[in-house]
C-alpha positions in Angstrom: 1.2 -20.7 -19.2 -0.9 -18.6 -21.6 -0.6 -15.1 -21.0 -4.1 -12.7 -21.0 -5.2 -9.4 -20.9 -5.7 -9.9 -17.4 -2.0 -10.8 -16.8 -1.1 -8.0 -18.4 -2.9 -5.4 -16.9 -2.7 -7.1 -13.2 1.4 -6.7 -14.3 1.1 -2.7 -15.0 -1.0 -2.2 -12.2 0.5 -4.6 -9.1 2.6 -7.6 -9.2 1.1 -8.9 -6.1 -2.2 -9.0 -7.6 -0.4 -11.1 -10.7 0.8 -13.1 -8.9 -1.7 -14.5 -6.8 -4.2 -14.3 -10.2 -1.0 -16.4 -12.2 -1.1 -19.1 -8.7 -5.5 -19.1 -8.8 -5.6 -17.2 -5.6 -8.4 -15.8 -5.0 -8.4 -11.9 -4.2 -12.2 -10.7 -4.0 -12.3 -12.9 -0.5 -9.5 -10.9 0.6 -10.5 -7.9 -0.6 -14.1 -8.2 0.9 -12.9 -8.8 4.6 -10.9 -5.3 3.8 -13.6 -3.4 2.6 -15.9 -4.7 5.8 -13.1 -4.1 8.5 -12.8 -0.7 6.6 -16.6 0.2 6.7 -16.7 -0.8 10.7 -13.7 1.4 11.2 -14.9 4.3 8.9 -18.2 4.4 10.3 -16.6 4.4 14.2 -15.6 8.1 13.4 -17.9 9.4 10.6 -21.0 9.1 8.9 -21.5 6.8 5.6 -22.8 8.5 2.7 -22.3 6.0 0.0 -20.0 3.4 -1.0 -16.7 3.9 0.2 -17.8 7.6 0.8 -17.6 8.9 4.7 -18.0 12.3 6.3 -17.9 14.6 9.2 -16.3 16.3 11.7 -13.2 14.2 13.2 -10.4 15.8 15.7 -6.6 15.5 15.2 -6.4 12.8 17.4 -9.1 10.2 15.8 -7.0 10.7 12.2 -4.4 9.5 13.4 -6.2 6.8 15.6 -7.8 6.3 12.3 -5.1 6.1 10.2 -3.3 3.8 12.3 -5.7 1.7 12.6 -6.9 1.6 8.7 -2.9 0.6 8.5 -2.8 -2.5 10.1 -5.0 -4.1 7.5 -4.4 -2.1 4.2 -3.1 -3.2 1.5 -0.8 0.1 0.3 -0.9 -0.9 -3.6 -4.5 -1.5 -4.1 -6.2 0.7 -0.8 -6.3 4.3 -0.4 -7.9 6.9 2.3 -8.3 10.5 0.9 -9.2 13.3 3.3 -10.6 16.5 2.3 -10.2 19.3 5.1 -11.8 22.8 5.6 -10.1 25.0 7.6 -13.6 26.2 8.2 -17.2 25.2 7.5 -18.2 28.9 6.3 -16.4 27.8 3.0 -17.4 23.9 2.6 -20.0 23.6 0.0 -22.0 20.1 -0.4 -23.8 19.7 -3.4 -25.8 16.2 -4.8 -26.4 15.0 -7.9 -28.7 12.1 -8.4 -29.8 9.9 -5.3 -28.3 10.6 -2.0 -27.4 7.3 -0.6 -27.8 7.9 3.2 -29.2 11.7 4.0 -27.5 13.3 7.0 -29.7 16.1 9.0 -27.4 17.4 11.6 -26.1 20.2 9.7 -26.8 23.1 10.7 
């Protein structure tokens, strides 16, 4: 087997992904069902703002229901969730730069 660039960096970055490159597996059909299960689960809870971008208010409760949920069908060394919390809106500041992808008017 000749070894690439793309061997390589799939072997710094996740051997799962190597492998399945090294055996012609092919990932982006995987990864697409992931993304769209993601985006129906993401947008159950929050509002979409732009690619892979959600926000708004969500309790205790659906975080965890979220997270559980997001769980199931994550893949741990390529997928990640990051959530930003306020422990009030008097200091959350939103500012946009360049097109906004899907305005939001209910803030008041």
């Amino acid at each position: 087997m000749r070894i690439t660039g793309t061997h390589f960096n799939y072997y710094q970055v996740c051997k799962r992904k190597l492998w399945l490159f090294a055996n012609g597996i092919n990932m982006e059909l995987c990864m697409e069902k992931r993304v769209a299960k993601m985006l129906k689960l993401c947008r159950k809870y929050l509002n979409w703002v732009q690619n892979s971008v959600f926000e708004g208010e969500i309790t205790e409760f659906q975080l965890i229901q979220l997270e559980a949920s997001a769980k199931k069908f994550m893949d741990p060394d390529i997928d990640s969730i990051i959530v930003f919390s306020s422990r009030s809106q008097m200091f959350m500041d939103k500012r946009i730069i360049g097109a906004e992808r899907n305005p939001i008017d209910n803030f008041l």
